[in-house]
C-alpha positions as CSV (number, residue, x, y, z in Angstrom):
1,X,14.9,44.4,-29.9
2,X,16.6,46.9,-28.7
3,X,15.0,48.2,-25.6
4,X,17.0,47.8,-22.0
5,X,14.4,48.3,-18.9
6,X,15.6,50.4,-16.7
7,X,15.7,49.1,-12.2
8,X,12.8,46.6,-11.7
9,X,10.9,46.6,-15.1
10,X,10.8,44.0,-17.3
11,X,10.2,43.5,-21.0
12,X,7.9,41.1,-22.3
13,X,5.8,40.1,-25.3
14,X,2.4,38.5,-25.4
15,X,1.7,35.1,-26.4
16,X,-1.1,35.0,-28.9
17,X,-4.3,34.8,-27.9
18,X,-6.2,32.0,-29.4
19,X,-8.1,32.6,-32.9
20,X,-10.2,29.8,-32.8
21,X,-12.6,28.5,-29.9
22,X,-13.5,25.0,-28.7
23,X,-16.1,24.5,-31.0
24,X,-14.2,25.8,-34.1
25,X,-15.4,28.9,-33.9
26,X,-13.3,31.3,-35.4
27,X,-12.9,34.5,-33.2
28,X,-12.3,37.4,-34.8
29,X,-9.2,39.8,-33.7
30,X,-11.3,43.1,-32.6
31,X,-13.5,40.1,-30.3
32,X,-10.6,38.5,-28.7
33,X,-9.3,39.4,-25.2
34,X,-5.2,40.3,-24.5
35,X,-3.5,37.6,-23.6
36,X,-2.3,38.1,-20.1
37,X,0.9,35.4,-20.5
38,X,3.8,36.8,-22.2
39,X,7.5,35.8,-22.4
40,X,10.0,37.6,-20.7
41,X,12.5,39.3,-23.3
42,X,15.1,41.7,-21.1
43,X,14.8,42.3,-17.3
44,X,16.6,45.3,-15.4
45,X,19.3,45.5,-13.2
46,X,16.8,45.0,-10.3
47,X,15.2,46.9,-7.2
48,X,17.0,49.5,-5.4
49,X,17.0,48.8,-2.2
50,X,16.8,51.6,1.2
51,X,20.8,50.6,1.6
52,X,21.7,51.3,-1.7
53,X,22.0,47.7,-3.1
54,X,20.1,45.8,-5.8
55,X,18.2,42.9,-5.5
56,X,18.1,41.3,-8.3
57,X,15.0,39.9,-10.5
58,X,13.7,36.9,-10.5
59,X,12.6,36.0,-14.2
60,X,15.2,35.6,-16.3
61,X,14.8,36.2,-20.3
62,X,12.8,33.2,-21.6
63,X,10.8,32.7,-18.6
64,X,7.1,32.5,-19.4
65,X,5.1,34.8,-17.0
66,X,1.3,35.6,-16.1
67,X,0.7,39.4,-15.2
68,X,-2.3,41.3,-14.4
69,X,-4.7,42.2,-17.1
70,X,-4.4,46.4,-17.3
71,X,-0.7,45.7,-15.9
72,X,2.2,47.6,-17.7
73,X,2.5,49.8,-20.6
74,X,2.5,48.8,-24.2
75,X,4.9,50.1,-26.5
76,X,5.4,49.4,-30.4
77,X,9.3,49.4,-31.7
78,X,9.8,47.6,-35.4
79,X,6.0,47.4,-35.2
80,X,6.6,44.9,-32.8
81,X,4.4,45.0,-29.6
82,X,6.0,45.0,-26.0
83,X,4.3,45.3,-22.3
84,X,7.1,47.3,-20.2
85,X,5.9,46.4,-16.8
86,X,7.1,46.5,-12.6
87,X,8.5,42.9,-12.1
88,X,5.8,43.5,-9.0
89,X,3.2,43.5,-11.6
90,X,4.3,39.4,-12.8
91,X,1.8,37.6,-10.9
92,X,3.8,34.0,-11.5
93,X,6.0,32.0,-13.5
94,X,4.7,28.9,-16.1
95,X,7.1,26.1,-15.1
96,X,7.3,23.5,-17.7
């Protein structure tokens, strides 16, 4: 990947979004909803503050990460698919 997020953005990529209900239905792809967890791939240099300093993120790459549903914008690279979003946007962190 080579994409580098610029202040407080952060790179991430969906998890896939399950093909098969419960019941063993299988769901086709134009039916099923984005997946709104992700995995954190690359993470800017972090918020500029009003003294001039940066705080610094708080996912790391590797982190898994629930955001908002119409949060970020998608981008395609090596038809790969990526959500460039505000680390504001990340709702919460999946702790294993």
């Amino acid at each position: 990947m080579n994409l580098r997020p610029l202040d407080d953005r952060v790179v991430v990529r969906r998890v896939k979004a399950e093909e098969i209900s419960a019941g063993g239905i299988i769901i086709p792809q134009v039916a099923q909803e984005q997946p709104t967890q992700a995995e954190v791939l690359a993470v800017g240099r972090g918020r500029r503050l009003d003294d001039g300093t940066r705080r610094a993120a708080e996912v790391s790459p590797g982190d898994r990460v629930i955001f908002g549903k119409y949060q970020g914008t998608e981008v395609e690279l090596n038809h790969e698919s990526y959500v460039v979003l505000r680390e504001a946007d990340l709702l919460a962190v999946i702790e294993s």
